[in-house]
C-alpha positions in Angstrom: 0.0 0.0 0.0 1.3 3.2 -1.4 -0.2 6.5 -1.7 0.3 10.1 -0.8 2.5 9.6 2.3 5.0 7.7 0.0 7.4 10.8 -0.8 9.9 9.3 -2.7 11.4 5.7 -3.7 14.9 4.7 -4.2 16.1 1.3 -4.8 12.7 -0.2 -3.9 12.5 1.1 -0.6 9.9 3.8 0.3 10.6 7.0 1.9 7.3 8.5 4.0 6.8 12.2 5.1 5.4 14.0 7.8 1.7 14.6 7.5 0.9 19.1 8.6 -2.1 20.7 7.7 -3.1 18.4 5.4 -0.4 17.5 3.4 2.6 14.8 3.3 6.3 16.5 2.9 10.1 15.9 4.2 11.1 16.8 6.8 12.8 20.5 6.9 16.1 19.0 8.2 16.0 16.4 5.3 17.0 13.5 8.1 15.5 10.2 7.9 14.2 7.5 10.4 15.1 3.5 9.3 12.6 1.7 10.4 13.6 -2.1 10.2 11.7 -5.8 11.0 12.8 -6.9 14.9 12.5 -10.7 13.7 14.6 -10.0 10.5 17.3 -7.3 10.5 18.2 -7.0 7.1 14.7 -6.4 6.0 14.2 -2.5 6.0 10.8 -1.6 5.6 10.9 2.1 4.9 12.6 5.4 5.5 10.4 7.8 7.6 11.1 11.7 7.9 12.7 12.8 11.1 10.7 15.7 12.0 12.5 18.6 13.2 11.3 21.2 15.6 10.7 23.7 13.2 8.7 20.7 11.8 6.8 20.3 15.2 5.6 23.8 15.8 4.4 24.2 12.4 2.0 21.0 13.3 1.0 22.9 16.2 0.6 25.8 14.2 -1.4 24.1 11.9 -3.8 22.5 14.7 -4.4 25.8 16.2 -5.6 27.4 12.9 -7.8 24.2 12.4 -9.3 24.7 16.2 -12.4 26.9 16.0 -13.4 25.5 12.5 -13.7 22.0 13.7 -14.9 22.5 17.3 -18.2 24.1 15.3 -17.9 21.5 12.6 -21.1 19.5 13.8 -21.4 16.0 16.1 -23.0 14.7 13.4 -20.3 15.0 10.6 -17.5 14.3 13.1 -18.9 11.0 13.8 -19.7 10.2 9.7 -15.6 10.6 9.3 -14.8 8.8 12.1 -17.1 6.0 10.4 -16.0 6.1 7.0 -12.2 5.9 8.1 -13.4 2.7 10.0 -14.6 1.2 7.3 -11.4 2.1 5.1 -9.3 0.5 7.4 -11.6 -2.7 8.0 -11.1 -3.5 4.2 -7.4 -2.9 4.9 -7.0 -4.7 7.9 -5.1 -7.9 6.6 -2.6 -6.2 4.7 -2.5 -3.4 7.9 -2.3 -6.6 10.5 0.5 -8.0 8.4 2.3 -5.0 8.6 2.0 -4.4 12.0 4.0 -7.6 12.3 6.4 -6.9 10.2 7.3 -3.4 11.6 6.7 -5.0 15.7 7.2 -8.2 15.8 3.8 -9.5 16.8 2.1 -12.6 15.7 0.1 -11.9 12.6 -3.1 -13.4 14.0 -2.0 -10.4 16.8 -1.0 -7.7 14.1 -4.4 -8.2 12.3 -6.5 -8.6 15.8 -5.1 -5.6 16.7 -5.8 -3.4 13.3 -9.6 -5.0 13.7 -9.1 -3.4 17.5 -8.4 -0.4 16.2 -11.4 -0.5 13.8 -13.4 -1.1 17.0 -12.1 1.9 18.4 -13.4 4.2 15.3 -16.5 2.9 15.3 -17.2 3.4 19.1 -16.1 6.7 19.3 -18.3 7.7 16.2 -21.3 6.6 17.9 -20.1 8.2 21.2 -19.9 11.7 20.2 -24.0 11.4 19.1 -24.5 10.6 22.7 -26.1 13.5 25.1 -23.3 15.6 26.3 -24.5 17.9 28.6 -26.8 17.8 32.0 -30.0 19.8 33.4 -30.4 20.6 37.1 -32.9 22.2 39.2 -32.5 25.7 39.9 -33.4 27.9 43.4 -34.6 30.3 40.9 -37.7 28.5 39.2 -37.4 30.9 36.4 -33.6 29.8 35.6 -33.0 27.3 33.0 -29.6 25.6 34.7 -27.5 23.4 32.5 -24.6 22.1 31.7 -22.1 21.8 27.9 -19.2 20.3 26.9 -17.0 21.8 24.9 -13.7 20.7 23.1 -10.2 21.5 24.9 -8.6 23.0 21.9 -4.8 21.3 20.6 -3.8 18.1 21.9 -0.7 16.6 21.7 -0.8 12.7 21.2 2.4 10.7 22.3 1.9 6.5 22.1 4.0 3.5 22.3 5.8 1.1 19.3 3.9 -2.0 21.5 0.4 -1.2 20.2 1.2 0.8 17.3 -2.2 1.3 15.7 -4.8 0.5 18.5 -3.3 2.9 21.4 -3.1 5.8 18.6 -6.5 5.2 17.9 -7.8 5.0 20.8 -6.4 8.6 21.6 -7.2 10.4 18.2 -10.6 8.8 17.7 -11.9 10.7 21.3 -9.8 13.5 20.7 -11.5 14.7 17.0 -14.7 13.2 17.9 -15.2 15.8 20.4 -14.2 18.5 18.4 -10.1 18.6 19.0 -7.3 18.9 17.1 -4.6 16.7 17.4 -0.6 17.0 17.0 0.5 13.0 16.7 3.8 11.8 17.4 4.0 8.1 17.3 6.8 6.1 18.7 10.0 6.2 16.0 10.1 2.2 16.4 6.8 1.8 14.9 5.9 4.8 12.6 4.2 2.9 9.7 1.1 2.1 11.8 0.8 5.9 12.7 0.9 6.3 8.9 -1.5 4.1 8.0 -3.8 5.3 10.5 -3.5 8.9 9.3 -4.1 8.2 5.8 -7.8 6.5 6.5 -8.4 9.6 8.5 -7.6 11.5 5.9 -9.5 9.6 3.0 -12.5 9.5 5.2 -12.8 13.5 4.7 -11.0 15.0 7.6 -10.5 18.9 7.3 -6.7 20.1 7.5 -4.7 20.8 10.4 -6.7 18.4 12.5 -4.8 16.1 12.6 -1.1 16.5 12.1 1.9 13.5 12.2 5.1 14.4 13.3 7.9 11.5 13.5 10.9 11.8 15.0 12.8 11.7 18.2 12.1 13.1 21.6 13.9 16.2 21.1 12.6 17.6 17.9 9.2 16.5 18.5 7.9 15.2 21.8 9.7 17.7 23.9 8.1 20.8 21.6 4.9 19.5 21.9 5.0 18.9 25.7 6.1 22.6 26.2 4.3 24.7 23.7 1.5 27.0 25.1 -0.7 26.3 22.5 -1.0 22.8 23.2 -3.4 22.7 25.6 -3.7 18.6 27.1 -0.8 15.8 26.4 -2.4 12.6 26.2 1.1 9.8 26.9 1.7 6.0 27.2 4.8 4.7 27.7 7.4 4.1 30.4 7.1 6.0 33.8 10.5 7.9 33.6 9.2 10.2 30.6 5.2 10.3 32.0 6.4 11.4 35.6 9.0 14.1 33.4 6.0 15.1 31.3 3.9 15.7 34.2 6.3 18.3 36.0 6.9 19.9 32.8 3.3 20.3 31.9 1.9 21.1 35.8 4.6 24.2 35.3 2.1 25.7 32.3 -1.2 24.4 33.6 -2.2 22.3 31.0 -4.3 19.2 31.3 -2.2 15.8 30.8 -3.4 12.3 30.9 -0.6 9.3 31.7 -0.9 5.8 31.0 2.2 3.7 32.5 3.8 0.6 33.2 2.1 -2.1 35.3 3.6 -5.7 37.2 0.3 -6.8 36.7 -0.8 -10.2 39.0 -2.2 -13.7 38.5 -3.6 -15.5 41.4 -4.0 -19.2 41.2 -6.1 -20.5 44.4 -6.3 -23.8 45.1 -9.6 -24.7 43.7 -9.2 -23.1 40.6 -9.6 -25.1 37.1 -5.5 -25.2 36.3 -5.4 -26.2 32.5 -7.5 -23.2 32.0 -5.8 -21.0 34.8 -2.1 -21.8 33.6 -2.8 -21.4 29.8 -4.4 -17.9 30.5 -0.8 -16.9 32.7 1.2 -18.3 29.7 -1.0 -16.0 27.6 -1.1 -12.9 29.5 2.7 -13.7 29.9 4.1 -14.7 26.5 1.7 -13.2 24.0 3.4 -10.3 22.3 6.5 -11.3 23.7 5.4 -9.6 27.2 5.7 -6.0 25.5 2.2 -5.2 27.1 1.7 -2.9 29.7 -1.3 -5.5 31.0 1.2 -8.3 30.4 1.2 -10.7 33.5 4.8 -10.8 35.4 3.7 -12.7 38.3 2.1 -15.6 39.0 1.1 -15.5 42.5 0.4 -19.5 43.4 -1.4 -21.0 46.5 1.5 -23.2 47.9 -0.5 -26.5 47.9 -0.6 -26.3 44.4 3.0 -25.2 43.9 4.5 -27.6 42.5 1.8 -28.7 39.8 1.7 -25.4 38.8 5.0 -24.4 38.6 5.4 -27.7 36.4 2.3 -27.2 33.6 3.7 -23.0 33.9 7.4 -24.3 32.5 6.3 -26.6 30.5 3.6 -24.7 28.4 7.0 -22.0 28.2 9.3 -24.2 26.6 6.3 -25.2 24.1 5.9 -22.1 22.7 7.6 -21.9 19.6 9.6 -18.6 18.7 10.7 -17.1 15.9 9.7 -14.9 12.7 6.4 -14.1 13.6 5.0 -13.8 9.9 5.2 -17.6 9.7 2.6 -20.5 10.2 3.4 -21.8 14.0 5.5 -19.3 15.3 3.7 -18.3 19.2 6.1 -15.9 19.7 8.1 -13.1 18.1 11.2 -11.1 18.8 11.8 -7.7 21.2 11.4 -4.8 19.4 15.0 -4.2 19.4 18.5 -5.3 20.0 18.2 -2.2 22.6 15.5 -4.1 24.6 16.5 -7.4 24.2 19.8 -6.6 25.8 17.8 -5.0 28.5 15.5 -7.7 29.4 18.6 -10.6 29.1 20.2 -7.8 31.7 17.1 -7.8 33.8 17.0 -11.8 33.9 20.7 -12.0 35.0 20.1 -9.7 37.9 16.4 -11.7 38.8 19.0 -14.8 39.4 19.2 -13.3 43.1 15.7 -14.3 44.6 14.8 -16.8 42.5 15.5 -20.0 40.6 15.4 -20.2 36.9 13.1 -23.1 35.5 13.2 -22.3 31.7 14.5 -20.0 29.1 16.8 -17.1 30.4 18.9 -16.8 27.3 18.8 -16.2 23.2 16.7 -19.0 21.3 18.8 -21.2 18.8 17.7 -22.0 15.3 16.0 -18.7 14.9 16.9 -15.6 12.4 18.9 -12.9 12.6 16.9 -10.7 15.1 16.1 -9.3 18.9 14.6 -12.7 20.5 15.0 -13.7 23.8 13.4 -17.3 25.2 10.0 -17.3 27.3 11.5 -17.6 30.8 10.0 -18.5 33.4 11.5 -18.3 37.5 10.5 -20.0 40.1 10.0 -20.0 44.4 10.9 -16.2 43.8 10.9 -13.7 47.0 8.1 -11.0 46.7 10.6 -8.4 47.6 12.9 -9.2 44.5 14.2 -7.3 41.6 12.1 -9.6 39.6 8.7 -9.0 41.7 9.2 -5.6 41.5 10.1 -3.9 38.5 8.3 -3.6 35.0 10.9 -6.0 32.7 8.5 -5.7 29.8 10.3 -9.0 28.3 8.5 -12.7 28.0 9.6 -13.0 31.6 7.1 -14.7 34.8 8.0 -15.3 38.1 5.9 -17.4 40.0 5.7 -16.7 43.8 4.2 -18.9 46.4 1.6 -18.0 49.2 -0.7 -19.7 51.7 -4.4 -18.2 50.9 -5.7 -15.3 49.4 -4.9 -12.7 51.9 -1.2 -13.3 51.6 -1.6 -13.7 47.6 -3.6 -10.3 47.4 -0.8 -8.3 49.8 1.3 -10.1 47.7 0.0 -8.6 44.8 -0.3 -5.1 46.1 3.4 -4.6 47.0 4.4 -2.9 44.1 4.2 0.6 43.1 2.0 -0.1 40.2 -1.6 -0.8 39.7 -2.9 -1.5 36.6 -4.4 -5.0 36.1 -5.2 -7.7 37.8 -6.1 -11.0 37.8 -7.6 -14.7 40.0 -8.2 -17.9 39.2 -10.9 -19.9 41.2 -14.2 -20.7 41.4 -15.2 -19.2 44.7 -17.2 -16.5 44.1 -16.5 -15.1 47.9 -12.8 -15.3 47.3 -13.3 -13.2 43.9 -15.2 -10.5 45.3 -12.5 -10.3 48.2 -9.9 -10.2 45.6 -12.4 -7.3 43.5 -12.3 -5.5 46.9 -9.0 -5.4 47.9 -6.5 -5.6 45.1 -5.0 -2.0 43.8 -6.0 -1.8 40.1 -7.5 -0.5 37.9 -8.4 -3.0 35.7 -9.6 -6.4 37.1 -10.1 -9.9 35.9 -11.4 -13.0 37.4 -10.6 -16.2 35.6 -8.9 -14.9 32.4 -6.0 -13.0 31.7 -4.5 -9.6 33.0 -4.0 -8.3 29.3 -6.8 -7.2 26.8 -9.5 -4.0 27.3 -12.7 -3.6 25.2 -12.9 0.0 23.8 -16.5 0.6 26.1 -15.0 0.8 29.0 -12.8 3.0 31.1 -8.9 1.6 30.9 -6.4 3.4 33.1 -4.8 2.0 36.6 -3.9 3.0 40.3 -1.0 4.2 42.0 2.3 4.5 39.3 0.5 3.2 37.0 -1.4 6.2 35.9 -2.1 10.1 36.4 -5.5 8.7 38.0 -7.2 9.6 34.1 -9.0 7.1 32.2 -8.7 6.2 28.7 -11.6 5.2 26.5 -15.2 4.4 26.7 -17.3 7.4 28.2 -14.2 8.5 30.1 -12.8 9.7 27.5 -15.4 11.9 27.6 -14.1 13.6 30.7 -10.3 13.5 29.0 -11.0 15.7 26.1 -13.9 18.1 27.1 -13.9 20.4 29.8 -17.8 21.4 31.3 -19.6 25.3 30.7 -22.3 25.4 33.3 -25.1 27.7 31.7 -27.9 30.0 33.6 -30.1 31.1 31.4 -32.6 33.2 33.1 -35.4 34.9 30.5 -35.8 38.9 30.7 -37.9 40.5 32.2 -42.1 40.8 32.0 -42.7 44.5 30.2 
């Protein structure tokens, strides 16, 4: 697929612009971005301009012209786009999906589950912004009619991940133009094609210029301009807590609204009556699946000790099954990293969880694979709650299991960290799972299925480091990207 974004093509490999005010161009500086396949390294799948921050502010620019126009542009039409670029991407989403895999590293039953995700999203938020908006109360006055109205923010700056490269963006733009926004994108540099992609069905589907405007690029150029601009009046941000917690000083300095979504070391408890094929192949799952690059991805397994050992067994050996490699081929389970960057990282990260813990499986590169950034599903064992391992985010296919007597060990267990974003038991006591609803700190809970996955209807967000106490998607996102004008409208008075 190759249209306007394509800016130029040499030796077969596709150069792709920036995206401001309406139209696709080079970059200013004239700088490029590789962008390469994590399971293959030799295959380079496009060039992408590096957006400077000359670049950057005219986006902004751009959105700010675009503001009024749109915020008045009616509900009605807002939703119609949002529709028809639905339905552009849905007869696109194979090709999209396979894509996505290519650029990530994701399964391609994952890469086109999460372009139909993404699909989802559109739709939803085009029959959202048709919903009432607005409230009436009762007045002290009886002649007072006392109500309330949303309106849009004005310029938002959108900042997502490379580990859901076309389902988090949407799930931030779609809300943001449906009530009446306009939106300054900059996509993660690892995974800019999905970003384009998405931008060009948005585009097709009618959507005025300068409301949505792509910037790639680095951190510098881009992300840092649009955190600090006045005119950018709410950052929307997932990705690791070191940059959220920076963007939040810098954007509490100029009073602008900011929504974080963060990392998580997200539970699974297995009590001892739970149903263990189904509860261990959901851990696996929540574990393995996309190579544990998932904010919801389950870290650890938090296991009743009478069923330690069976657990621990069916847990290592479902790991070793999985069968890893380039993730565009039949039978492949599991892909590579994203890079040789974070591959080094999490092989780092499993050497240091060697103190604390005993390593059952994996821990090391997978033979017999291609040239690329894998690292084996690993799985530790009898680990101490208090460890490296129990602690910290390794966003790698890495689980530790940890053993408990009873649920109100496993649930302080669980709680221990300093993130709170999903959550998860296994059994089929109904007392025990409310218990576990009650007391666990997250956001997001589960009860017998995995910690990873959200539907686009409901809020997603979590507790404590997790988040900036916002919620994404659903009618929270409602609350995100409107602020509330509360109206008394009082009739004159009787000549």
């Amino acid at each position: 697929m190759q249209g306007k974004s394509v800016i130029n093509e040499t030796s077969g490999v596709p150069e792709y612009g920036i995206f401001i005010n309406g139209e696709w161009g080079p970059s200013s500086s004239g700088k490029t971005i590789e962008n390469r396949n994590p399971a293959r390294v030799d295959d380079l799948i496009g060039r992408f301009a590096s957006a400077s921050a000359e670049d950057t502010r005219r986006a902004i620019e751009a959105a700010a012209e675009a503001r009024r126009a749109w915020a008045r542009t009616s509900p009605i039409e807002r939703a119609n786009i949002l529709y028809r670029a639905s339905e552009l991407l849905a007869a696109r989403a194979e090709d999209v999906g396979r894509e996505l895999t290519r650029e990530e590293g994701k399964t391609v039953a994952e890469g086109i589950g999460e372009t139909r995700r993404a699909v989802a999203i559109l739709r939803y938020f085009a029959g959202e912004v048709q919903q009432p908006d607005g409230e009436h109360y009762p007045s002290a006055n009886p002649n007072t009619l006392l109500f309330t109205m949303r309106e849009p923010i004005g310029v938002v700056g959108i900042i997502t991940p490379w580990n859901f490269p076309i389902a988090i963006p949407a799930w931030k733009i779609a809300p943001a133009i449906a009530f009446g926004n306009t939106v300054v994108f900059k996509p993660a540099s690892l995974t800019p094609l999905c970003a384009v992609r998405l931008v060009e069905v948005l585009e097709e589907a009618g959507l005025p210029k300068g409301v949505v405007n792509l910037v790639t690029g680095g951190g510098s150029e881009v992300g840092d301009v649009i955190v600090n601009d006045e005119r950018v009046e709410a950052i929307s941000f997932t990705g690791s807590n070191a940059v959220g917690n920076q963007i939040k000083k810098d954007v509490a300095e100029r009073g602008a609204k900011v929504q974080l979504e963060m990392g998580g070391k997200n539970p699974a408890i297995v009590m001892a009556d739970a149903e263990l094929d189904h509860a261990v192949a959901e851990v696996i799952k929540g574990a393995m699946m996309s190579t544990g690059q998932k904010c919801t991805a389950t870290s650890r397994a938090i296991v009743d000790r009478r069923l330690l050992d069976e657990v621990t067994e069916r847990i290592t050996q479902r790991a070793a099954s999985l069968t890893v490699g380039d993730p565009s081929q039949d039978g492949v389970t599991m892909g590579p990293l994203i890079d040789e960057k974070a591959a080094e990282r999490v092989l780092g990260d499993i050497e240091k969880s060697r103190d604390g813990a005993r390593l059952a499986v994996g821990g090391g590169r997978p033979s017999g694979v291609p040239e690329g950034h894998f690292v084996e599903p690993t799985v530790f064992t009898d680990v101490d709650p208090d460890s490296y391992l129990a602690q910290e985010e390794l966003f790698g296919p890495v689980l530790g299991v940890i053993p408990v007597d009873g649920l109100e060990e496993a649930v302080a267990v669980a709680n221990q960290v300093r993130y709170g974003l999903s959550a998860s038991i296994f059994t089929r006591d109904i007392g025990k799972a409310l218990a576990f609803i009650r007391e666990v700190e997250a956001g997001i809970v589960h009860v017998n299925s995995e910690t990873a996955g959200a539907e686009p209807q409901v809020p997603f967000g979590g507790y404590k480091g997790s988040s900036s106490y916002s919620r994404e998607q659903g009618k929270a996102a409602r609350e995100f990207f409107t602020q509330v004008k509360t109206v008394y409208f009082d009739p004159p008075p009787a000549q």
